[in-house]
VOKE-189977 format. One record per residue (C-alpha): x, y, z. Coordinates in steps of 0.5 Angstrom, whole numbers, plus 500, padded with zeros to 3 digits. Layout:
// VOKE-189977
XYZ
...
// end
This chain:
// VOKE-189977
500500500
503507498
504511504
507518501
501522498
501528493
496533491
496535484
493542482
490542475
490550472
488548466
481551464
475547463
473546455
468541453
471539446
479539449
475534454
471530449
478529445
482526450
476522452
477519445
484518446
483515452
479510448
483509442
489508446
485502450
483499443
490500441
491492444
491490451
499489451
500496449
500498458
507502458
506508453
511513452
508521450
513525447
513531443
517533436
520540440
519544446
512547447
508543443
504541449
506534451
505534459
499537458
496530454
500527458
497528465
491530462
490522459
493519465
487521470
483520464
484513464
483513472
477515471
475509467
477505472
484504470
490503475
495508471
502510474
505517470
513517470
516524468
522522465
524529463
529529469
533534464
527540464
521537468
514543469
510538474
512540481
511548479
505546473
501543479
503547484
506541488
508545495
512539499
519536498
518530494
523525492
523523485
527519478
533522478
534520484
533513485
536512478
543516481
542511487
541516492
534512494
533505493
526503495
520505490
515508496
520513497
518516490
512513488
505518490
499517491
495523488
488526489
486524482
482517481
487511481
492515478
499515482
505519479
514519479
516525478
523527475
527529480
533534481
535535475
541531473
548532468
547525464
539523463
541520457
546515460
541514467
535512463
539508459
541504465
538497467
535500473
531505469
528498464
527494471
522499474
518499467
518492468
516492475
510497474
508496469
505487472
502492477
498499474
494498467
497503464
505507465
505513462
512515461
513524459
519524456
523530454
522532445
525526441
528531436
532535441
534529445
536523445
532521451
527519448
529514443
532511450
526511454
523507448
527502448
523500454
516501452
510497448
508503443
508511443
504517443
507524438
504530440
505535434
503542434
498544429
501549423
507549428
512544425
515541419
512534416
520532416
520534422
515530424
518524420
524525423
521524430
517518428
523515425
528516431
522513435
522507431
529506431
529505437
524499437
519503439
511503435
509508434
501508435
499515433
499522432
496527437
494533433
494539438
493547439
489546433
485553431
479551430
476557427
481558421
479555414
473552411
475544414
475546421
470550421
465544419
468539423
467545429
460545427
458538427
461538434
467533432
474531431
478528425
482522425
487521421
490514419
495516425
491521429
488521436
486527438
485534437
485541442
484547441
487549447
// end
């Protein structure tokens, strides 16, 4: 039984259609296939809103019912303790991986949001790559991953670091977080493509800060009250 609890403060406003998509996405990801548990989500480049969908995913799920654990895994920048104004001391990944801590219930919390419980980042460490390419790292996805329904792993932009690419190496599939109208198809390709060289499927795309007002397409999917799906999509937010 976890003993440490942490309250997470979500800022964010409510909005109907951001709430309806990650919905969909939730349940994309579960017809994804049953051993899909251990999902990376990762961004091409910074700001594209990753940890947003992330988290908001992870609670998602445990509103369904499911046992859900969320790694931030971006020990090199992470925004959890001051995007959720978590107020206490916590311990977190780059310590355990450093060897400072060794037990899971020094870093592992229990959160005020249904089934869902979290490993934040930690201090920020000089060698993320080489920390989260160690055995220690795979153990824990393995560890948790026959305990929790599903592990969500944040990691920093596969196309500014390696990091990613690493973490994938330890998961069943990942999540591309792309900005709408902000990055480049080579750019996206080339995320997806150092993702799955890393032996790592990608299961979608998640199309995000989509303005739904401009141009003749998204102005009748906004009218008709729905989100488009492509052949690698999951979700849209306008946001």
């Amino acid at each position: 039984m976890l003993e440490q609890k942490i309250t997470l403060t979500d800022v964010s406003k409510d909005d109907y259609y951001y709430d309806e998509a990650i919905k969909t996405l939730r349940t994309n990801l579960q017809f994804s296939g049953k051993n899909n548990k251990a999902i990376l989500i990762t961004s091409t480049v910074p700001g594209e809103g990753k940890s947003d969908i992330c988290f908001h995913l992870a609670a998602e799920l445990g509103k369904a019912g499911k046992k859900v654990l969320l790694i931030d895994a971006d020990i090199r920048k992470s925004v959890y303790v001051s995007r959720f104004q978590i107020e206490q001391r916590v311990n977190g990944l780059s310590q355990f991986l450093s060897g400072q801590i060794e037990k899971l219930d020094q870093f592992l919390y229990r959160t005020n949001f249904e089934n869902l419980h979290i490993i934040l980042a930690g201090p920020v460490a000089p060698n993320p790559s080489e920390m989260l390419g160690d055995n220690t790292f795979g153990d824990l996805i393995r560890a948790t991953r026959k305990v929790y329904d599903y592990v969500l792993i944040d990691t920093p932009p596969v196309n500014s670091v390696i990091d990613a690419a690493v973490v994938g190496q330890h998961c069943d599939g990942a999540l591309l977080v792309v900005e709408s109208g902000g990055i480049s198809y080579r750019e996206v390709l080339k995320a997806k493509n150092q993702l799955e060289k890393s032996g790592c499927r990608v299961l979608g795309a998640v199309l995000n800060k989509v303005d739904i007002h401009v141009g003749r397409y998204y102005h009748s999917y906004y009218k008709d009250g729905k989100y488009y799906y492509g052949s690698e999509s999951s979700d849209q937010d306008n946001s």
